[in-house]
C-alpha positions as CSV (number, residue, x, y, z in Angstrom):
1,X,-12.6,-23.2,-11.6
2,X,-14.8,-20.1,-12.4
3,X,-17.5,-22.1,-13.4
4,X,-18.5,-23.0,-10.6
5,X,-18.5,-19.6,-8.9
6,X,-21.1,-18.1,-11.0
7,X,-23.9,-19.8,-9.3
8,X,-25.4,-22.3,-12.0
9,X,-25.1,-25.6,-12.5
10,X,-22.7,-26.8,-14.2
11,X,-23.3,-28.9,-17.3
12,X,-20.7,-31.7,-17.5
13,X,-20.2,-34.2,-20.9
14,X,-18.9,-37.4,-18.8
15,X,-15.6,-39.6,-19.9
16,X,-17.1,-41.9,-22.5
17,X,-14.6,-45.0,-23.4
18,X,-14.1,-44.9,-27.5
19,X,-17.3,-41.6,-27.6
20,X,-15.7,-38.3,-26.0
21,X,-13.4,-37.5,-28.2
22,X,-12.8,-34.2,-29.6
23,X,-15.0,-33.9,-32.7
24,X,-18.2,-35.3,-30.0
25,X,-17.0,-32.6,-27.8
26,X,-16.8,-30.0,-30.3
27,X,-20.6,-31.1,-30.9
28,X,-21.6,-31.1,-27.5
29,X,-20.3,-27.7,-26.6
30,X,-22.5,-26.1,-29.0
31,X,-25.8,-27.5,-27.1
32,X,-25.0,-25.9,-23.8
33,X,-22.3,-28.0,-22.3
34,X,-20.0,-26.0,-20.5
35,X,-17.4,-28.8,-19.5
36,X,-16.1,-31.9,-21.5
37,X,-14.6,-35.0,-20.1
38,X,-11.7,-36.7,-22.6
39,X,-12.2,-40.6,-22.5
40,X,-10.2,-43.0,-19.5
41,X,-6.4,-42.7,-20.4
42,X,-4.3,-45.2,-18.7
43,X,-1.6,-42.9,-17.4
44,X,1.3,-45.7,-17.1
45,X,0.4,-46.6,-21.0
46,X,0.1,-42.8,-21.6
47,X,3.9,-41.8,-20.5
48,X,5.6,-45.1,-21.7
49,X,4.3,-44.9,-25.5
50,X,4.2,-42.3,-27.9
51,X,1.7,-43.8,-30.1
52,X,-0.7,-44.3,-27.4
53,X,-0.5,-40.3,-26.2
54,X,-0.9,-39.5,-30.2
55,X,-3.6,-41.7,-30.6
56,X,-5.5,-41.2,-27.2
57,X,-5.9,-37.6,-26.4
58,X,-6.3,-34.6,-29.4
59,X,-7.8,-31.1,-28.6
60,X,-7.5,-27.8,-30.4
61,X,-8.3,-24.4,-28.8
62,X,-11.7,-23.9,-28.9
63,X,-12.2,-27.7,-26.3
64,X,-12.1,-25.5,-23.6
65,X,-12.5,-25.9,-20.5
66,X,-11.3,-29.6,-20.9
67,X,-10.6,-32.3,-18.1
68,X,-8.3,-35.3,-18.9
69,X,-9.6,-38.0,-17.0
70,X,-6.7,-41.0,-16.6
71,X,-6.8,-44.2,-14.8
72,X,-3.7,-45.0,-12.6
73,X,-2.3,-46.5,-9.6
74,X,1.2,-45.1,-8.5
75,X,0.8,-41.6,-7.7
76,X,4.3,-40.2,-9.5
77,X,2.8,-42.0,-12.7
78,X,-0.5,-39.7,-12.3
79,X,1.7,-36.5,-11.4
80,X,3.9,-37.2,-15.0
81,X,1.0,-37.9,-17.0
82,X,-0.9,-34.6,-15.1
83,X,2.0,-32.5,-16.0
84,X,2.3,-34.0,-19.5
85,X,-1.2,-33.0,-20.5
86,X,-1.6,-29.6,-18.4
87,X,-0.4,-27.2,-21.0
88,X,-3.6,-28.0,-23.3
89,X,-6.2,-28.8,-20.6
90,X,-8.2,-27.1,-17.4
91,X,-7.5,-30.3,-15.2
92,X,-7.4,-33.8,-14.8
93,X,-9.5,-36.2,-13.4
94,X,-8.7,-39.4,-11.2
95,X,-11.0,-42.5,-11.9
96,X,-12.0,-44.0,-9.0
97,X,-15.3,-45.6,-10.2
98,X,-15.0,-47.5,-12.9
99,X,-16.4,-51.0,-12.3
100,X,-15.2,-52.8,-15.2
101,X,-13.2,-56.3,-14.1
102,X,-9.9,-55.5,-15.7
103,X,-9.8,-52.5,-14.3
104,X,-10.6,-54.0,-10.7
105,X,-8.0,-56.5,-11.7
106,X,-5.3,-54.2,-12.7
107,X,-5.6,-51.8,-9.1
108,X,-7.6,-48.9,-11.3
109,X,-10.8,-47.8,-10.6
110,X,-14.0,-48.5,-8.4
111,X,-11.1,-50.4,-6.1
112,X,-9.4,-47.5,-5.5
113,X,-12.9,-46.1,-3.3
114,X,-11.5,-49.0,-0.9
115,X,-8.1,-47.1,-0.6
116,X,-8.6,-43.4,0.6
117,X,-4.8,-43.0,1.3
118,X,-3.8,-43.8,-2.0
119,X,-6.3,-41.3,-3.7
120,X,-5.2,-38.5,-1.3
121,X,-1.6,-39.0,-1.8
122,X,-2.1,-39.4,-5.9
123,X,-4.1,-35.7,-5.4
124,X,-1.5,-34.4,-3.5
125,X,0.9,-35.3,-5.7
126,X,-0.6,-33.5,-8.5
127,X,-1.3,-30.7,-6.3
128,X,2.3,-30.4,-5.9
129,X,3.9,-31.2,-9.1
130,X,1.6,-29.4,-11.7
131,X,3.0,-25.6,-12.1
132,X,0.2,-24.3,-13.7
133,X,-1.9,-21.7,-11.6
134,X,-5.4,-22.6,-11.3
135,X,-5.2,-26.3,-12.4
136,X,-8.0,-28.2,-11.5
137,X,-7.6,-32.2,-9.6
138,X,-11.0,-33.6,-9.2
139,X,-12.0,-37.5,-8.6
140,X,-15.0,-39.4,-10.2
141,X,-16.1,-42.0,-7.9
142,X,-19.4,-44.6,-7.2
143,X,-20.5,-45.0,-3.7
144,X,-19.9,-47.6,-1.0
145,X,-22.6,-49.7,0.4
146,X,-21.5,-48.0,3.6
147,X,-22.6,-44.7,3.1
148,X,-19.6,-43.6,5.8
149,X,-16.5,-44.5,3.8
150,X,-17.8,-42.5,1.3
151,X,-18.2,-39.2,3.1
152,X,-14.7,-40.2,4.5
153,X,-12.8,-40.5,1.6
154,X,-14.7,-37.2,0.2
155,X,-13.5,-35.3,3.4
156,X,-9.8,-37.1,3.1
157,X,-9.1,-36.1,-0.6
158,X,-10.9,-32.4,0.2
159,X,-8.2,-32.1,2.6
160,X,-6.0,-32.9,0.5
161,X,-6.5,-29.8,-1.8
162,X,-9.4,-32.1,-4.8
163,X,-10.7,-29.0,-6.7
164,X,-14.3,-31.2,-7.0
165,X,-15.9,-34.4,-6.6
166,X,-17.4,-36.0,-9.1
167,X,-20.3,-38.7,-7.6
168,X,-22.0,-41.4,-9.4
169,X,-24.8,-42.6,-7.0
170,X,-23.9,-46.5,-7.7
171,X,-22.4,-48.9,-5.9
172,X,-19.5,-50.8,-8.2
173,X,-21.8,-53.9,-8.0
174,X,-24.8,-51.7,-9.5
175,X,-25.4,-50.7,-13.3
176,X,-29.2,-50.5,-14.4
177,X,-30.3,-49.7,-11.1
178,X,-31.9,-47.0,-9.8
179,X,-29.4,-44.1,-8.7
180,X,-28.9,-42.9,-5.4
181,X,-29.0,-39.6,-5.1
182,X,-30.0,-39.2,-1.3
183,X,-26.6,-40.6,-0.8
184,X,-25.4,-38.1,-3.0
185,X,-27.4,-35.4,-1.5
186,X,-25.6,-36.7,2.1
187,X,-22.2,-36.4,0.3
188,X,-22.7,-33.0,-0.7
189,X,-23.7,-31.9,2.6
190,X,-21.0,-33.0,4.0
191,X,-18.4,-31.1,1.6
192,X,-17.4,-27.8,1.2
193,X,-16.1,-28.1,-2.3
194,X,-18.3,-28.6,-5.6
195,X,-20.1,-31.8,-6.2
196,X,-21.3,-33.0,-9.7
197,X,-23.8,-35.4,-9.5
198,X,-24.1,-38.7,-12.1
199,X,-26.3,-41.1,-13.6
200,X,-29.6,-41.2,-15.3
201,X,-29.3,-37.4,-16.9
202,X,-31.8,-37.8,-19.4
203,X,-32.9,-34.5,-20.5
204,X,-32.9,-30.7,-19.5
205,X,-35.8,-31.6,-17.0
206,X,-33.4,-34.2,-15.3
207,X,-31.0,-31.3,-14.5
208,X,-33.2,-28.9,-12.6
209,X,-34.6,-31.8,-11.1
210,X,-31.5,-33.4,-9.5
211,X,-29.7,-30.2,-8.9
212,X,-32.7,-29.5,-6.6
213,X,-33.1,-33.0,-5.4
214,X,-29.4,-32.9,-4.2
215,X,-28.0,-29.9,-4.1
216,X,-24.9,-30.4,-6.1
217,X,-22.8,-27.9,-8.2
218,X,-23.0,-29.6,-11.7
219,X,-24.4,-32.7,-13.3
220,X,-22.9,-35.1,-15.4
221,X,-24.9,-37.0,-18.2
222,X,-23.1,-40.1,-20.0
223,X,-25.8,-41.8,-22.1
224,X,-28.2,-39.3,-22.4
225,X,-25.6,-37.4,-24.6
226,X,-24.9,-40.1,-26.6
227,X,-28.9,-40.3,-27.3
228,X,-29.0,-36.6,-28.0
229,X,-26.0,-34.3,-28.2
230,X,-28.2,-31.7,-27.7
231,X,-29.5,-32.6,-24.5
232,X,-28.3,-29.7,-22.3
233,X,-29.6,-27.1,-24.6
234,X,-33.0,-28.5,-24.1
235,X,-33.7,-30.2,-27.7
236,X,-36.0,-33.2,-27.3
237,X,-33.2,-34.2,-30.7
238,X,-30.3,-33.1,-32.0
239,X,-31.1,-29.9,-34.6
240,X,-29.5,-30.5,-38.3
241,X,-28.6,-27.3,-39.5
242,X,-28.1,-28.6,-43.2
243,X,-28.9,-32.2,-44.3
244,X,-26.0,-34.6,-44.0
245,X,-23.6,-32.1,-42.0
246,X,-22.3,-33.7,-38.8
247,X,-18.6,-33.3,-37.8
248,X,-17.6,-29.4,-37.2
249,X,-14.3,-28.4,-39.1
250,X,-11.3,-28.8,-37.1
251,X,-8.2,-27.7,-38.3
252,X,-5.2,-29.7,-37.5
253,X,-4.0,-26.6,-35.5
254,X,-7.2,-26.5,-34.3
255,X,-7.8,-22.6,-35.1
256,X,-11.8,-22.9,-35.0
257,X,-14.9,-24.4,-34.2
258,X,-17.7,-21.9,-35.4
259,X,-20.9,-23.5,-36.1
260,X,-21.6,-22.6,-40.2
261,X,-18.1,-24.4,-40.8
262,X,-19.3,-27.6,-41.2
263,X,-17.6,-30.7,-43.3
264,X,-20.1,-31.5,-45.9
265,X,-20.0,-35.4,-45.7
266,X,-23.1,-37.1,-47.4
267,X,-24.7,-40.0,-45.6
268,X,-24.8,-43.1,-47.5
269,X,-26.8,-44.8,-45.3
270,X,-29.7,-42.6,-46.0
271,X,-30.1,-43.1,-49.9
272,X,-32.8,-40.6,-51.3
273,X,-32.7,-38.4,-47.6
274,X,-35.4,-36.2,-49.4
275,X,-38.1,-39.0,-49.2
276,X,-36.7,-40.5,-46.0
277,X,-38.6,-38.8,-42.8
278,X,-36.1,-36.7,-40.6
279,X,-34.5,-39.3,-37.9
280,X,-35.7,-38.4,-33.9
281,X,-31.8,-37.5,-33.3
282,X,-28.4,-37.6,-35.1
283,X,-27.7,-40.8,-33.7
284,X,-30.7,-42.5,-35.6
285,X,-28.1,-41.6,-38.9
286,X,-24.6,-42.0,-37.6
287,X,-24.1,-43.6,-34.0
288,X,-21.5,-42.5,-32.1
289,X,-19.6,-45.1,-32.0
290,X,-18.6,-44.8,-35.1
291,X,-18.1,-41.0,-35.0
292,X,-15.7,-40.9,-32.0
293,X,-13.1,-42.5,-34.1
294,X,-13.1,-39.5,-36.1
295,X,-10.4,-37.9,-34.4
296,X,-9.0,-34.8,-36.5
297,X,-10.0,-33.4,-39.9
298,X,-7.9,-31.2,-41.8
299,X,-8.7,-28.5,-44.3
300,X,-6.5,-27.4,-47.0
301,X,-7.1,-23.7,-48.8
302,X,-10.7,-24.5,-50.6
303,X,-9.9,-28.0,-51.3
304,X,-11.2,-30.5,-48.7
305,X,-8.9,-32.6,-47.4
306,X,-10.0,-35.5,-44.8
307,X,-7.6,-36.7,-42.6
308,X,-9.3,-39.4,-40.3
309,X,-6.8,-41.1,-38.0
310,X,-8.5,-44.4,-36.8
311,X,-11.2,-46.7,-38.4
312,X,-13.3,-45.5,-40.9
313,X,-17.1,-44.3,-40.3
314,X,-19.1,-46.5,-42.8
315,X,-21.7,-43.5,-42.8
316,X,-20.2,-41.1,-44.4
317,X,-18.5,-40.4,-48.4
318,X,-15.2,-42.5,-47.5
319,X,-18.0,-45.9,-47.6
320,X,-17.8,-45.5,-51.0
321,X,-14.2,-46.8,-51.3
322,X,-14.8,-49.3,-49.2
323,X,-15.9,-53.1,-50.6
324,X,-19.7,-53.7,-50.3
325,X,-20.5,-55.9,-47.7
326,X,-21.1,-58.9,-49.7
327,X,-17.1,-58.9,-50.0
328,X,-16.9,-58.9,-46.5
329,X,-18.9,-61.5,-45.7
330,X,-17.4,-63.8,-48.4
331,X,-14.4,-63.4,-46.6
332,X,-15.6,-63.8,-43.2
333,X,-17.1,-67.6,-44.6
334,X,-14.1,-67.9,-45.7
335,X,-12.2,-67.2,-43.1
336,X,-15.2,-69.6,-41.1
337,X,-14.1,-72.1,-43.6
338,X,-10.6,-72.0,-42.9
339,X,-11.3,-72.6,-39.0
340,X,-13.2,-75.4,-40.1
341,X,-10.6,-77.0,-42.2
342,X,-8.1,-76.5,-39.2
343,X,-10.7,-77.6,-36.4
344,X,-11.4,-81.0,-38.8
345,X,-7.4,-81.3,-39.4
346,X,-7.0,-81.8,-35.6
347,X,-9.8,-83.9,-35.1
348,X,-8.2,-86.3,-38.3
349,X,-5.0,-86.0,-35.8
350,X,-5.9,-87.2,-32.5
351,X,-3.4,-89.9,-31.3
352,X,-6.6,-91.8,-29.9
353,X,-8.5,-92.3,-33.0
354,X,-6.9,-95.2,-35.0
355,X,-6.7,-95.0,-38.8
356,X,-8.9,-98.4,-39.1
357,X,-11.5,-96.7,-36.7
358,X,-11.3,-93.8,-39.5
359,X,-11.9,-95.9,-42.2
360,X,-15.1,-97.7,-40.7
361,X,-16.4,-94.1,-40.5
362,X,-15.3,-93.2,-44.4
363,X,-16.9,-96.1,-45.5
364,X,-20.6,-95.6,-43.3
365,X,-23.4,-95.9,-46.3
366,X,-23.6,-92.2,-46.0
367,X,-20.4,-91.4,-47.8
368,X,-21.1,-93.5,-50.6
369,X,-24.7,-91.5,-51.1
370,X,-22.7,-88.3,-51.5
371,X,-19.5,-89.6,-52.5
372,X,-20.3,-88.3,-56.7
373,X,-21.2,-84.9,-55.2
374,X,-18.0,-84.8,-52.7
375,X,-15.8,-85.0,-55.7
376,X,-17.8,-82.5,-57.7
377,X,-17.7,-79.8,-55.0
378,X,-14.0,-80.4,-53.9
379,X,-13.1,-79.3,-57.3
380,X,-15.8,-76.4,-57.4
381,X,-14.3,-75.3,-53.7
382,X,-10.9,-75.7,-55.6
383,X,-11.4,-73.4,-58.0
384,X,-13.1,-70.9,-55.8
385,X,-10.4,-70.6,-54.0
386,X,-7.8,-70.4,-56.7
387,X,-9.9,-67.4,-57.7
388,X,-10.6,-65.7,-54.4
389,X,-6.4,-66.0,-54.3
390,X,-5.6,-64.5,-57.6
391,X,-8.3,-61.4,-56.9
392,X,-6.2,-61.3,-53.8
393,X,-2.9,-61.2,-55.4
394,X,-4.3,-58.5,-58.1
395,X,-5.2,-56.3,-54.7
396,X,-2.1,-56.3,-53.2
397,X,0.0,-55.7,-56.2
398,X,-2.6,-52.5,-57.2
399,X,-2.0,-51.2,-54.0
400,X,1.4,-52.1,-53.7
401,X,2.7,-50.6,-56.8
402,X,1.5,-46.7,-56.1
403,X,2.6,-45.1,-52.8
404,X,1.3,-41.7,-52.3
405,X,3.7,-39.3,-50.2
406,X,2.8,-39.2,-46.9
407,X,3.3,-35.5,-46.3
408,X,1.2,-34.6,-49.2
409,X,-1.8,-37.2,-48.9
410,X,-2.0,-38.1,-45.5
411,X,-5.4,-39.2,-46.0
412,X,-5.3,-41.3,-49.3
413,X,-2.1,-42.6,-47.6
414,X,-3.6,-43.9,-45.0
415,X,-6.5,-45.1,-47.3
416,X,-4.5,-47.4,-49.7
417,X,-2.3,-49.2,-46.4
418,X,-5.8,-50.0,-45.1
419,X,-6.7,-51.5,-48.5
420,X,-3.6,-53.2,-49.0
421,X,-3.7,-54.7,-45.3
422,X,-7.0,-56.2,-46.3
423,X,-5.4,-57.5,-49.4
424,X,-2.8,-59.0,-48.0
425,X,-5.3,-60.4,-45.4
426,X,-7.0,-61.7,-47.8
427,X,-4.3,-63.4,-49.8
428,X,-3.2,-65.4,-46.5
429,X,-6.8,-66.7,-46.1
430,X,-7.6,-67.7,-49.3
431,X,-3.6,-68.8,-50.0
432,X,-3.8,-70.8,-46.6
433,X,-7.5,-72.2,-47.1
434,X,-6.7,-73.5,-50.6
435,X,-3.6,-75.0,-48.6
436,X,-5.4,-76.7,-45.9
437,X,-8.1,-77.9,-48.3
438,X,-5.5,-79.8,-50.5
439,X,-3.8,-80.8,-47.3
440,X,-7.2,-82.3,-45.5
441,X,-8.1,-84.2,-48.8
442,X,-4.5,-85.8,-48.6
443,X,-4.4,-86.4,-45.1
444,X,-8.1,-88.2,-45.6
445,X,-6.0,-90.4,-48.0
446,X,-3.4,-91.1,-46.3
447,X,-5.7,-92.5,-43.2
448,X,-7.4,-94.9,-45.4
449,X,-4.1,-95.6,-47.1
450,X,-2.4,-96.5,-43.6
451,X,-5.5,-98.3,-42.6
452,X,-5.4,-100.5,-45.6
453,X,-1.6,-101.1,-44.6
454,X,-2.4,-102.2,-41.2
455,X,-5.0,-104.4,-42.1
456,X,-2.6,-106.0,-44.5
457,X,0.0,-105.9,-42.2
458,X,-1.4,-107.5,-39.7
459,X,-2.9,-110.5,-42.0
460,X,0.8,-111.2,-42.9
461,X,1.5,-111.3,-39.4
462,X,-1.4,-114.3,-38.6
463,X,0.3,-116.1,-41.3
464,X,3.7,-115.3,-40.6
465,X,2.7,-116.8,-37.0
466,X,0.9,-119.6,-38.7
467,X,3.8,-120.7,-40.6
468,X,5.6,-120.4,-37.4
469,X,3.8,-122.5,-35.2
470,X,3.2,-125.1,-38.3
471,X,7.3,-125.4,-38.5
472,X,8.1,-125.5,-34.7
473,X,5.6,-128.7,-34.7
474,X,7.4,-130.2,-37.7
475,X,10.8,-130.2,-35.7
476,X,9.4,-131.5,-32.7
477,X,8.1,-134.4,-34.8
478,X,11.2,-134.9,-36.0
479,X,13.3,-134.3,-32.9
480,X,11.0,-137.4,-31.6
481,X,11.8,-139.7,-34.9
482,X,15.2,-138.8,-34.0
483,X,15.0,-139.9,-30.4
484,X,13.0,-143.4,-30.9
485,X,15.8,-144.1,-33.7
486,X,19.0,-143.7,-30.9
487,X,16.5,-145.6,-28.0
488,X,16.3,-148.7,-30.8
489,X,19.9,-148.8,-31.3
490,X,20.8,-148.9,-27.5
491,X,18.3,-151.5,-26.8
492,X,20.2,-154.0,-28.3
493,X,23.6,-153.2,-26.4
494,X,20.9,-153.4,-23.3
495,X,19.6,-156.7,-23.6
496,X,23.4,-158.7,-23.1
497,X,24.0,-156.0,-20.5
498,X,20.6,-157.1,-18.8
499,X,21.5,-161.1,-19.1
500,X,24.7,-160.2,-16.7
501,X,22.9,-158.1,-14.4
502,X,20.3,-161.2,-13.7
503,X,23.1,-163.3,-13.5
504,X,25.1,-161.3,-10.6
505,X,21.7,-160.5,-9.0
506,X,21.1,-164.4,-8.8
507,X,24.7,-164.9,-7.3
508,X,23.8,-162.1,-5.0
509,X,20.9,-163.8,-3.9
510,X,22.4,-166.4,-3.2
511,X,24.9,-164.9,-0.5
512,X,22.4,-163.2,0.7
513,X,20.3,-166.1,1.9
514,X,23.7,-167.5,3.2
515,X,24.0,-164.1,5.3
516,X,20.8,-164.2,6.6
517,X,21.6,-168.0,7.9
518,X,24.5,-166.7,9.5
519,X,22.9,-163.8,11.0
520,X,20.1,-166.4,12.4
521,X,23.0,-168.6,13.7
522,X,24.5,-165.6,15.7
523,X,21.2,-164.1,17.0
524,X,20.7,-167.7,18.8
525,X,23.9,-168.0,19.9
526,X,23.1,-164.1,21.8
527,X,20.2,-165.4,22.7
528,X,22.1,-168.1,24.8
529,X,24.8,-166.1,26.1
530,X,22.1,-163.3,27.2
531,X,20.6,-166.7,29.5
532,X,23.9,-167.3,30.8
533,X,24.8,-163.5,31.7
534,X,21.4,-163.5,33.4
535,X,21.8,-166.6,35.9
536,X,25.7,-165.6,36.2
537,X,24.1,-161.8,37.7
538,X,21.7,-163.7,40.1
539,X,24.6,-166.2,41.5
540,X,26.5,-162.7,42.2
541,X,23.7,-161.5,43.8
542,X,23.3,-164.3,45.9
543,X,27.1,-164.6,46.8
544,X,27.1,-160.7,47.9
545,X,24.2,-161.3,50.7
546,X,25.8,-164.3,51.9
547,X,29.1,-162.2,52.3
548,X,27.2,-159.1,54.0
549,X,25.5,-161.4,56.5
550,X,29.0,-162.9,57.1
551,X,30.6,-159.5,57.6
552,X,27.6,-158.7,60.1
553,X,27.9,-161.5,62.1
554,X,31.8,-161.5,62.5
555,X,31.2,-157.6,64.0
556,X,28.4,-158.9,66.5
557,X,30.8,-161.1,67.6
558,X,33.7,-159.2,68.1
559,X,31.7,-156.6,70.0
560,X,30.6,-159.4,72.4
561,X,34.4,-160.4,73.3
562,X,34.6,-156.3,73.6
């Protein structure tokens, strides 16, 4: 870019999340900065929804020269969005510093330091794709702990055509610390293309003092903007050039941007700005953060028409339409009491917590002490309620009932949907509060109802078993009446069957003593015959040696005669 060829340094406002938006860089460029940064876009979010490029990046033509800075991870999805945006910007920017965790997370900035390839071919790609002459690609990036992989993804994108690099001399790990800028001054050095340098730009002083420290082409300064808008003009504060004017006039067209057409919107927050001293800087009366969701204002012929797409800024006239706060936090305790209700409603609900162990608790001494006073402010909290819903229901339908066009009102259009979304809002609270509060009373009742009933259940079921147990004894005493009764009866029947037993055991004796003679008779008579068989065997003993000693001597003798 020419800027950079005319030999000074370059004054950069940085990409500020929810801050650098057009009517801050309208502001900005009037104290001496000569480049602006738009906030991180998400480039994949940016060519997939409509709403988000409407809502997320608005210029007219006086934001010039004007960098889109976008977040991304594919290098086709960087290309579309650069193309997308090119026709009403100077360049885009490639963040690759960012150390928030999502970010990390989702593969978008500091982590893409650790992937020089990727960054190169996302360059290139824009390089290549993007028609416009004269288009700037540039990269913001923190520094490794390893000073080397730095200077060699500097030198890789370089190659790869980056119109600048943008440096912020702290590791993704550091935030408060101090910043490095002899590694900066190293990075520089090493590059043939401009360098802005960033972090810790404070004032005009911190500038001349870096840009000598270092070397570089531009500086960058975040925070120190945000502080004082006019920083790079060299204002110790931010001039007021009438009391209470802030936001330049932008047209919708964006036709101009000169410094005496200012939006005369009072500050609120200053009552009686006579006999207030004068604040040390314009953030002291309206912090950015709520001007940066100022994104367009609209003029129509002499008749002011304020068209503020976003959230309100509770500084200015459009306060006045807004509830005082006291409405909003008697909604926020209700709301706090509705979460109570539901957090008690669950705890009343655990499966754990048996309704008799409830009712031990309801009937602790305490409850009794403020049991008159529990019944006196459920009905107060009642009626409350019943109130807080019918003012609800009287919101919605006032700002149900008129709808005012669009196309003609954008502003008050966009003014009464905000009021009747907080109606509505409103009405569900209080609506489901009063709800829950009826509901938690009844459930309370029901636990010491179903505790009653399961005390009394299980009484009736000791005397059920009582009665039981009482009966089952009564017919065992009986089922041993019976028995005794029937044993009487057959004893009778016994005692003549008993007198013939005796009888046939007495005959049986009797044969049996005759047996056991007869068995004596016989063992005698074995005993006798066992004698005989004995002296019988010795007499054939005898007989066979007389034979064999008969048979010997008959063979001596016939050998002799031999």
């Amino acid at each position: 870019m020419d800027l950079f060829e005319s030999g000074k340094v370059v004054r950069v406002c940085a990409p500020m999340v929810r801050y650098s938006k057009l009517s801050f860089r309208c502001l900005v460029r009037k104290y001496g900065c000569d480049m602006c940064f738009t906030p991180m876009i998400v480039a994949a979010d940016f060519m997939r929804s409509v709403k988000a490029r409407d809502s997320e990046f608005t210029t007219n033509s006086c934001d010039r020269p004007l960098i889109i800075q976008f977040a991304a991870k594919d290098a086709q999805t960087l290309a579309d969005a650069a193309c997308v945006v090119a026709p009403f910007s100077d360049g885009v920017d490639l963040n690759c510093g960012c150390p928030q965790r999502w970010a990390v997370a989702e593969g978008y900035g500091a982590c893409l330091i650790n992937k020089p390839q990727l960054v190169k071919d996302m360059v290139r790609h824009v390089k290549n794709q993007v028609e416009k002459p004269n288009y700037a690609v540039s990269i913001k990036i923190r520094i490794h702990k390893d000073l080397r992989k730095t200077v060699d993804l500097c030198q890789k994108v370089e190659a790869a055509g980056v119109s600048w690099i943008t440096v912020h001399g702290r590791t993704p790990e550091e935030r408060h610390q101090p910043v490095h800028y002899d590694a900066i001054k190293t990075i520089k050095d090493s590059l043939s293309i401009p360098v802005i340098a960033n972090g810790d730009i404070k004032n005009l002083q911190d500038v001349e003092s870096i840009h000598q420290l270092t070397g570089v082409d531009g500086v960058m300064a975040a925070r120190g903007l945000l502080a004082n808008p006019a920083l790079f003009a060299g204002y110790e504060y931010t001039p007021l050039k009438k009391r209470g004017e802030l936001f330049p006039r932008l047209s919708r067209t964006g036709d101009s941007c000169e410094e005496g057409e200012l939006l005369d919107l009072r500050i609120n927050a200053y009552h009686g700005f006579d006999s207030q001293p004068r604040p040390n800087s314009i953030t002291d009366m309206c912090p950015w953060h709520t001007l940066s969701r100022f994104d367009k204002i609209h003029f129509t012929g002499g008749n002011t028409e304020r068209r503020v797409l976003g959230h309100e800024c509770i500084h200015t006239q459009l306060r006045a339409a807004i509830r005082p706060t006291e409405m909003t936090l008697q909604w926020t305790a209700v709301a706090l009491f509705l979460y109570v209700e539901i957090g008690i409603l669950v705890i009343l609900c655990l499966p754990f917590i048996s309704p008799q162990r409830w009712q031990k608790i309801f009937n602790l001494s305490i409850w009794n002490s403020i049991g008159h006073f529990w019944n006196k402010g459920f009905l107060a909290m009642i009626i409350i309620l019943i109130v807080l819903f019918l003012d609800a229901v009287r919101e919605v339908r006032k700002y149900s009932g008129t709808q005012p066009s669009k196309e003609a009102m954008p502003s008050m259009y966009d003014h009464l949907h905000m009021k009747l979304f907080r109606a509505q809002r409103n009405l569900y609270i209080s609506g489901f509060t009063l709800f829950l509060w009826l509901v938690m009373r009844r459930v309370i009742m029901l636990i010491n109802q179903l505790a009653v009933a399961n005390n009394t259940s299980k009484a009736l079921h000791a005397q059920t078993e009582a009665a039981n147990q009482a009966a089952r004894q009564y017919m065992e005493d009986i089922e041993q009446l019976k028995q005794a009764l029937t044993d009487d009866a057959e004893g009778r029947n016994h005692g003549q069957k008993n007198e013939l037993l005796r009888k046939e055991v007495q005959k049986l004796t009797e044969e049996l003593k005759i047996s056991d003679e007869a068995l004596k008779k016989s063992k005698s008579e074995v005993q006798v015959m066992k004698k005989q068989t004995e002296s019988l065997t010795k007499e054939y003993d005898r007989l066979l040696q007389e034979h064999q000693k008969l048979q010997n001597q008959t063979e001596i003798g016939n050998k002799k005669d031999m």
